[in-house]
C-alpha positions in Angstrom: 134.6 -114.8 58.9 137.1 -117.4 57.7 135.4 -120.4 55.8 135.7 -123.8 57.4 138.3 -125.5 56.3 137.1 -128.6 54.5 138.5 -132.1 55.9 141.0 -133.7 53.2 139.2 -136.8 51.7 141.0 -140.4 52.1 142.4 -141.8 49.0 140.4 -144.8 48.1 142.4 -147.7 47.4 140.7 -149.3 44.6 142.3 -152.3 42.1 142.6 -151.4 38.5 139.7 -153.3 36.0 141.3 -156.0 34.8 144.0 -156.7 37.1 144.9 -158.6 40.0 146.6 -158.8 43.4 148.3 -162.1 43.6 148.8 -164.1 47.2 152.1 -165.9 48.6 150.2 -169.6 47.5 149.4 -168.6 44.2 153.0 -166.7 43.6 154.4 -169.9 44.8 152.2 -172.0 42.7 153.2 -170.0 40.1 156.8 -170.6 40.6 156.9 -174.5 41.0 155.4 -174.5 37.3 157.5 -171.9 36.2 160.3 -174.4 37.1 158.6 -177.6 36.0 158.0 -176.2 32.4 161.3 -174.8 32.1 162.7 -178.1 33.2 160.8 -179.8 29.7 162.2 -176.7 27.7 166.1 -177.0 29.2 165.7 -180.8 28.2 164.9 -180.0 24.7 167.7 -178.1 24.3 166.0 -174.1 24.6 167.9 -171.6 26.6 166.7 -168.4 28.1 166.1 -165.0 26.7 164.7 -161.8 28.4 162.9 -158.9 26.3 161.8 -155.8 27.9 158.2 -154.8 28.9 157.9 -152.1 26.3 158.5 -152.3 22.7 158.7 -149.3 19.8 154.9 -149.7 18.9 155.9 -149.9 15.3 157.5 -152.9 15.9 154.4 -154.4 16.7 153.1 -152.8 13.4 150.6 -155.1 11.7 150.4 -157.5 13.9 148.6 -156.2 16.6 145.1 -157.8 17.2 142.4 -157.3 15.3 141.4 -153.6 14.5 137.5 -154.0 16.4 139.5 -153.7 19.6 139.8 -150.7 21.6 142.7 -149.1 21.5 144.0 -151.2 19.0 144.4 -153.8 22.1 147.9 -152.2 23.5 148.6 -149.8 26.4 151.1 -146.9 24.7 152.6 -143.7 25.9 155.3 -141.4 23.7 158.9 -141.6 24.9 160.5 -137.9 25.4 162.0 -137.9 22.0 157.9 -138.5 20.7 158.3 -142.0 19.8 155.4 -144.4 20.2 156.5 -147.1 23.0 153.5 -150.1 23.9 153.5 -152.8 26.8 153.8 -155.9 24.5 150.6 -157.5 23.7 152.4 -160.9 23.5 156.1 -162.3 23.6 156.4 -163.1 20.1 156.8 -159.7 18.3 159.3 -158.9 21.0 161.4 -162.0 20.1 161.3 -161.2 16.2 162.8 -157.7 17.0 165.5 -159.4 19.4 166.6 -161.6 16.7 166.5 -159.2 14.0 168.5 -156.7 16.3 170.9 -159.2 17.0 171.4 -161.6 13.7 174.9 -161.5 13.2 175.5 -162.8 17.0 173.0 -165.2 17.2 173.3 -168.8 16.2 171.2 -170.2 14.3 168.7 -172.3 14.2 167.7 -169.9 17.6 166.3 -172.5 20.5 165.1 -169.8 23.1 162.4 -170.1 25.6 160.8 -166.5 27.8 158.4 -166.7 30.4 156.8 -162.8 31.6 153.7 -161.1 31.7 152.1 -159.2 28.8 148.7 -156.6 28.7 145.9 -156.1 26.4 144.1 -153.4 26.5 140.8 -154.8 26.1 137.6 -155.2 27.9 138.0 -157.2 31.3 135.6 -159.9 32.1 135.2 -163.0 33.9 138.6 -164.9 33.8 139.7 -162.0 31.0 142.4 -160.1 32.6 144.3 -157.4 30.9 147.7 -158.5 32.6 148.5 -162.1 32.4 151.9 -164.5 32.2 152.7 -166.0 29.1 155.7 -168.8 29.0 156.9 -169.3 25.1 159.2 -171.4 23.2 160.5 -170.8 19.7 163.2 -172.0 16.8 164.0 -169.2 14.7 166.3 -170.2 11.5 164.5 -173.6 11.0 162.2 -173.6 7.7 161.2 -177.8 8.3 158.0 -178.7 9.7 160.2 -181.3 11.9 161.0 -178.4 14.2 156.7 -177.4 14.3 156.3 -181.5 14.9 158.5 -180.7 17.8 156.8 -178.2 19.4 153.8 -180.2 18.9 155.7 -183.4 21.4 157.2 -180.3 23.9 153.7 -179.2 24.3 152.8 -182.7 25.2 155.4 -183.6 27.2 155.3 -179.9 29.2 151.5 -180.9 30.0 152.1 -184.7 31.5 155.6 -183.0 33.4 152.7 -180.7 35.4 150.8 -184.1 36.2 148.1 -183.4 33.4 147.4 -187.1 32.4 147.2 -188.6 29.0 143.2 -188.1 28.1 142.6 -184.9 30.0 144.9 -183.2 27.3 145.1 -182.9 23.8 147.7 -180.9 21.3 145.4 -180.2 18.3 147.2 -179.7 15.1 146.1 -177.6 11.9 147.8 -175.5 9.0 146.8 -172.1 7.6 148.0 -172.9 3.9 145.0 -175.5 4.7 142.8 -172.9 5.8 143.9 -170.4 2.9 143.3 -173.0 0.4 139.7 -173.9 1.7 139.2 -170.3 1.5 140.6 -170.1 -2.2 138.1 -173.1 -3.0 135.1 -171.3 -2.0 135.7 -168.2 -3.8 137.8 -166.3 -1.2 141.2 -166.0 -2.1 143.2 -162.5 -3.1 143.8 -159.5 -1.2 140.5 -158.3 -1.5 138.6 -160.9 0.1 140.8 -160.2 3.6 138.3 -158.6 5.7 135.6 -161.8 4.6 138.3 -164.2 5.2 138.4 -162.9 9.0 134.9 -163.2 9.1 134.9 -166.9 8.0 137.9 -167.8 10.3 136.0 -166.3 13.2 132.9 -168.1 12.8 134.7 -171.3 12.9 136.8 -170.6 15.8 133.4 -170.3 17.6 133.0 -174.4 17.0 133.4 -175.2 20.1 131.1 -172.4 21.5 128.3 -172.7 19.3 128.5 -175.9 17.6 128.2 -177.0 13.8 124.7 -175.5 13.4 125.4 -172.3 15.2 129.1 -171.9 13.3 126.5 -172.4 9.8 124.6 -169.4 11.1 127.4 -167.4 11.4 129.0 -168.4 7.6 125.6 -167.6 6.1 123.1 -164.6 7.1 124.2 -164.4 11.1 123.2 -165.4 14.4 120.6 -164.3 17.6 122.0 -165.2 20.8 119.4 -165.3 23.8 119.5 -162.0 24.8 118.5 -161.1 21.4 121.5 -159.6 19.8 122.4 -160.2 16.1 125.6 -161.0 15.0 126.0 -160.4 11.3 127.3 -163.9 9.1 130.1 -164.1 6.3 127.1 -164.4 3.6 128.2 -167.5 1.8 126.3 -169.9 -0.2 125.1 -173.0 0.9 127.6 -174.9 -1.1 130.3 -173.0 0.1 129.2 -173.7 3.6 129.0 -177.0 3.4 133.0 -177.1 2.5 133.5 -175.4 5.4 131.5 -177.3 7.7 133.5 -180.6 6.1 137.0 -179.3 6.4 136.1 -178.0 10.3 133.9 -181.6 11.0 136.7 -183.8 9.9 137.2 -186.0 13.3 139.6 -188.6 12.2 142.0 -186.9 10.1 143.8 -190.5 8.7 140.1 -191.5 7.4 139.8 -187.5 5.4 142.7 -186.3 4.1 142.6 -187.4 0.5 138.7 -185.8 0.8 141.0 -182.7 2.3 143.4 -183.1 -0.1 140.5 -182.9 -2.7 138.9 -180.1 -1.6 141.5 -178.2 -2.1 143.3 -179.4 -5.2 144.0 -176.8 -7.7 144.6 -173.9 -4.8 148.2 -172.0 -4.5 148.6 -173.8 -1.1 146.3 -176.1 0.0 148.0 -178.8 -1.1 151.0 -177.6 0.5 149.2 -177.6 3.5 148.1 -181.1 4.0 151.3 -182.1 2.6 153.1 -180.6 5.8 150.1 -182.1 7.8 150.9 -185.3 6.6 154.7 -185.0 7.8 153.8 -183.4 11.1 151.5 -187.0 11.6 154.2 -188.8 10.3 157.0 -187.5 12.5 154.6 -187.7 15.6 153.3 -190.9 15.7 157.0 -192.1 15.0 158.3 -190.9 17.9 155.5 -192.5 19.9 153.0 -189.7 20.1 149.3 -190.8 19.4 146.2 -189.2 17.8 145.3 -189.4 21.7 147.9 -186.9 22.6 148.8 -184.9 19.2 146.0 -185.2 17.2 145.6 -183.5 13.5 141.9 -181.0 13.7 141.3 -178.5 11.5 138.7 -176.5 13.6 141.9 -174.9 14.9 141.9 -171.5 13.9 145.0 -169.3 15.8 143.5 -165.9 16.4 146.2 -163.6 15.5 147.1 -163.0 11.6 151.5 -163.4 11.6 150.6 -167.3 11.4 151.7 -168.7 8.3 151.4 -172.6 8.2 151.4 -175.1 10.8 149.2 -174.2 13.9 148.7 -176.1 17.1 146.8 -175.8 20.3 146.7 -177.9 24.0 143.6 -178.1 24.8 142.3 -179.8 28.1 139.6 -182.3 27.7 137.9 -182.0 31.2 135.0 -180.7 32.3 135.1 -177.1 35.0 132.0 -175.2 36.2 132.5 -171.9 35.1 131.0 -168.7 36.6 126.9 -169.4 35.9 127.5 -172.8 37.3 127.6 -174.5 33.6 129.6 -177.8 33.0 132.1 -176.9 30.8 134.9 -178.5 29.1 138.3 -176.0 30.0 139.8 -175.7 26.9 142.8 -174.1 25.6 145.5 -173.1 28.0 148.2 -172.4 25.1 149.2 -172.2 21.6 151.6 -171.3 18.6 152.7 -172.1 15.4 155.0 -170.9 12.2 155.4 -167.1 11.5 158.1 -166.7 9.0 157.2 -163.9 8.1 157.3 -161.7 11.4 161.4 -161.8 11.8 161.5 -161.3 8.0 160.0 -157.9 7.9 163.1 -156.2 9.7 165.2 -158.2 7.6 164.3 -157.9 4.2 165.3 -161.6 3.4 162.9 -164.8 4.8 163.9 -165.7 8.2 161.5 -168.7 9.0 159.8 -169.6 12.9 157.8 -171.4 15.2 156.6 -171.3 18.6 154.1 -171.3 21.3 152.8 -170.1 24.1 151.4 -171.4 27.4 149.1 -169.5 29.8 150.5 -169.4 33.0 147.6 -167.8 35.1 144.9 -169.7 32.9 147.1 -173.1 33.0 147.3 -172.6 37.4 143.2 -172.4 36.9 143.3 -175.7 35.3 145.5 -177.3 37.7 143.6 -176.1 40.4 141.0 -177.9 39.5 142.5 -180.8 38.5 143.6 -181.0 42.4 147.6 -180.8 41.2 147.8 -177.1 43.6 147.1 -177.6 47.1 147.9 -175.8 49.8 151.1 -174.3 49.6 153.7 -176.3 51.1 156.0 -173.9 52.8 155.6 -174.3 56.5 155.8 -170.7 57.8 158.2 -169.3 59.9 159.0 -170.4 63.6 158.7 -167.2 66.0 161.3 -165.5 68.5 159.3 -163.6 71.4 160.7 -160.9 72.1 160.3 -160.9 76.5 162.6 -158.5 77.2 163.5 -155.4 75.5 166.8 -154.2 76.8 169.6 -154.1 74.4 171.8 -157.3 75.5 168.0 -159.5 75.6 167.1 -158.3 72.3 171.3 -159.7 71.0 170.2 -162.9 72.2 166.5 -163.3 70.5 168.3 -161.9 67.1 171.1 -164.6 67.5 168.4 -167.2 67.9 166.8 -166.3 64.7 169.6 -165.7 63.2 170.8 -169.4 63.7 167.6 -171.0 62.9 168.0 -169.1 59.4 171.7 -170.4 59.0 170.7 -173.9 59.4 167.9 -173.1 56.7 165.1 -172.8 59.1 162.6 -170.0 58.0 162.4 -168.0 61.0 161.6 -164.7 62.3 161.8 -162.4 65.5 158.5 -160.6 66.5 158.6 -157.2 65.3 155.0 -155.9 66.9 155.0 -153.4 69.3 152.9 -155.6 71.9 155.0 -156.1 75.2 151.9 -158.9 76.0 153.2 -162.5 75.6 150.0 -163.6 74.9 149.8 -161.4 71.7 153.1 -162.4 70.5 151.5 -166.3 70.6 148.1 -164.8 69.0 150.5 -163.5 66.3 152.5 -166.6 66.0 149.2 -168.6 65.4 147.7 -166.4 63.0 151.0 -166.3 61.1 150.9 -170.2 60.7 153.8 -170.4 63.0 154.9 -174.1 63.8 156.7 -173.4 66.9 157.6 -170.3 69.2 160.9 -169.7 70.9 160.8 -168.1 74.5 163.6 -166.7 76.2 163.1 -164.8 79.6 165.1 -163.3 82.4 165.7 -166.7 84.8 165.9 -168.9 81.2 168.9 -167.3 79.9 170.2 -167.1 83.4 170.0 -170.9 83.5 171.4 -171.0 79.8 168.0 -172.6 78.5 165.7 -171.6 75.9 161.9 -173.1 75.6 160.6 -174.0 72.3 156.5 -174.5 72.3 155.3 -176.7 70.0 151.4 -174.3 68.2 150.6 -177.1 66.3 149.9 -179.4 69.0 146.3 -179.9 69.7 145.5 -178.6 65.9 146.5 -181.3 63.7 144.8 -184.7 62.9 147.1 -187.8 63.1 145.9 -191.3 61.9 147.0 -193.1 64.9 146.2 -190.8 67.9 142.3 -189.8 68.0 141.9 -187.5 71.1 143.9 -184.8 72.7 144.7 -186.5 75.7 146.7 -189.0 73.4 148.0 -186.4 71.6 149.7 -184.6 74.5 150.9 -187.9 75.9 152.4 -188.4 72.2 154.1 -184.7 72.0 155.1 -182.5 74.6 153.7 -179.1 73.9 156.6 -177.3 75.3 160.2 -178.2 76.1 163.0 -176.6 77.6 166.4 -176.9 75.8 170.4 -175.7 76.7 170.7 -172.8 74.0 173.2 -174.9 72.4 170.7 -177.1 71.6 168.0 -174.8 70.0 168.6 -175.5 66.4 169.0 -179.3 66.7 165.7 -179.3 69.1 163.9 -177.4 66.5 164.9 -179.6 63.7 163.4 -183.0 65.7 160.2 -181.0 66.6 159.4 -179.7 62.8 160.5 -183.5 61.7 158.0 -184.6 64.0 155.3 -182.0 62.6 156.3 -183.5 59.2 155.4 -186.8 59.6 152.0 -186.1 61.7 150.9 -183.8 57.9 152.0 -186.9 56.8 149.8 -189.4 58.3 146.9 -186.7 58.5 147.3 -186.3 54.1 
């Protein structure tokens, strides 16, 4: 007796944690301010520059995030001659290699700007996605903090070109020689005080998370959230809280800095720091660019370690409701600053650099709710039936289509296998189609074509109120020589135009 043979199981199509499927509006979306941001970057003077998706992992070395992620935070596999290659985590690293690789052609000071996706291997969660699109600008070969003042402006000017309005943004400006020396003042400095350093620094980066009282928990004994979990604290003093708490409260930087200055007189770089800071405010608000729009905070704290002075951030000011239906402000949807030490390390000699990064995916969220993305635009494409099938009918419905797409008319001939007319119109209106083009026997005979009109009846027009208006306004099918099909076509989507027009 022969067993039964068991029925192959169906694949089960199933979406990767941590990744998306992306649909034709939000590719689109995507696309128009892909091309608005280039547009600010181009008129600064940047000009592309492409890296691959994989990178020798040592190149990445050091600088990969922080060691409590999984994984070390990058996806890798071994290349056949056993070297360690990673997806990059970022586009930064990429570009130091690129420059270091290719010096002696490159001129310097190097203007580039990239745009491309990048992966961490990390833990998905709401709105945390392991592949996401990053859009970076940088100067490489520039050591003055005129060229970080102007990436301060492009970051202001890139959010006002996607119709973010002065007030809902902000470019928040800080420097880690600032940071370094407040950590030197309190007791902190010297290699061996790295690891409580990165405790300190990620207490205060959760400022705007927990507030002032909650950030004190963290620098002193720790925290209980709700749920009851404890999250250990740096363990400083009082005293040395309070610095802290001053240097990350100061709200009007113009009012503080000498108090800054202060604070950290007497350190290796402090003073350094709020020296540049100075500069940066000076070289701003010359060129016309406001506390309102570029404004000097040092609660910014950058997250990954290769920063080594300046530091900025654009932060939007309004409020979204995130995923437990909370009021929240949105926050930060891009960032950079100077890392003169990450082209150096292939080098061997100081190669100094600034840059940032915007957020594509986590930018279109923003926009989205600022009402900016709509709809997409793109009217879909006008549909050929297909009523006959013989070989010299189906010449004549691929000539119509072919054209319409000529003239620049999106267009396509049905492709379905249903013979029934009525399905190929059921198509066409599912698909969005503005208009269909039908051709039969005793048409072509005649040397006519019809053109129906499947938005008729659907739309809302500010001047006609009921149907019976409507159809008196717009034939819903006409009948054309062939010779006239693409003009005809043009009139009819015209006239679809303007009725979106007076219906928006």
């Amino acid at each position: 007796m022969t067993e039964k043979q068991k029925k192959p199981q169906k694949l089960k199509a199933r979406l990767p944690r941590g990744f998306v499927d992306r649909s034709a509006n939000d590719i689109r979306a995507t696309d128009k301010m892909i091309v608005k941001i280039r547009e600010v970057y181009e008129r600064y003077g940047f000009d592309p520059v492409e890296t691959p998706l994989f990178e020798y992992t040592d190149a990445l070395g050091k600088f990969l995030p922080d060691s409590d992620r999984p994984n070390e935070g990058v996806f890798s596999l071994t290349d056949d001659d056993d070297q360690w290659m990673s997806l990059r985590y970022d586009l930064t690293a990429p570009l130091a290699r690129h420059v270091a690789e290719n010096f002696n052609e490159i001129q310097l000071p190097f203007r580039t700007y990239r745009a491309g996706y990048v992966f961490r291997n990390e833990k998905p969660g709401p709105g945390r996605f392991r592949q996401f699109m990053q859009f970076d600008a940088d100067t490489v070969g520039a050591a003055g903090v005129q060229a970080d003042a102007e990436m301060c402006m492009m970051m202001a000017d890139t959010m006002e070109a996607l119709g973010i309005k002065r007030g809902d943004y902000v470019i928040r400006v800080n420097n880690r020689k600032v940071l370094d020396g407040v950590m030197e003042a309190i007791g902190l400095g010297g290699d061996d005080k790295a690891n409580d350093r990165l405790t300190v620094l990620r207490a205060i980066d959760k400022l705007d998370k927990f507030g002032p009282e909650g950030v004190r928990l963290l620098l002193g004994e720790g925290r209980k959230d709700e749920s009851g979990d404890f999250t250990k604290g740096a363990g400083l003093s009082s005293e040395q809280i309070d610095k802290v708490l001053f240097f990350v409260g100061i709200q009007n930087y113009a009012e503080s800095a000498d108090d800054l200055a202060a604070l950290v007189s007497g350190t290796a770089k402090g003073g350094e720091g709020v020296q540049e800071l100075n500069t940066i405010r000076s070289l701003v608000v010359s060129a016309g660019y406001e506390a309102d729009r570029i404004k000097i905070d040092p609660s910014v704290v950058r997250g990954l370690e290769y920063y080594t002075g300046p530091v900025f951030e654009a932060e939007l000011q309004f409020a979204v409701t995130n995923e437990k239906g909370e009021k929240v402000v949105f926050g930060s949807v891009g960032g950079g600053g100077r890392y003169d030490g990450l082209v150096s390390r292939f080098m061997g000699q100081p190669v100094p650099a600034t840059g940032f990064s915007i957020g594509v995916s986590r930018l279109m969220t923003a926009l989205k709710n600022l009402g900016k993305l709509g709809a997409s635009e793109v009217v879909a494409p006008v549909v050929v039936c297909v009523m006959d099938r013989d070989i010299d009918s189906m010449g004549h419905y691929q000539r119509f289509v072919q054209q319409l797409r000529h003239a620049g008319i999106r267009a396509e001939m049905y492709q379905g296998n249903k013979k029934n007319f009525g399905d190929q119109l059921k198509y066409a209106d599912r698909r969005g189609a503005p208009l269909a083009i039908i051709q039969g026997g005793d048409e072509r005979a005649a040397g006519l074509v019809q053109i129906k009109d499947l938005i008729e009846g659907k739309r809302l027009s500010g001047e006609i109120e009921d149907n019976a208006a409507w159809r008196e306004a717009r034939v819903a099918q006409v009948s054309v020589p062939t010779g006239d099909l693409v003009e005809k076509v043009r009139e009819m989507l015209a006239a679809q135009a303007e009725d979106r027009a007076r219906a928006g």
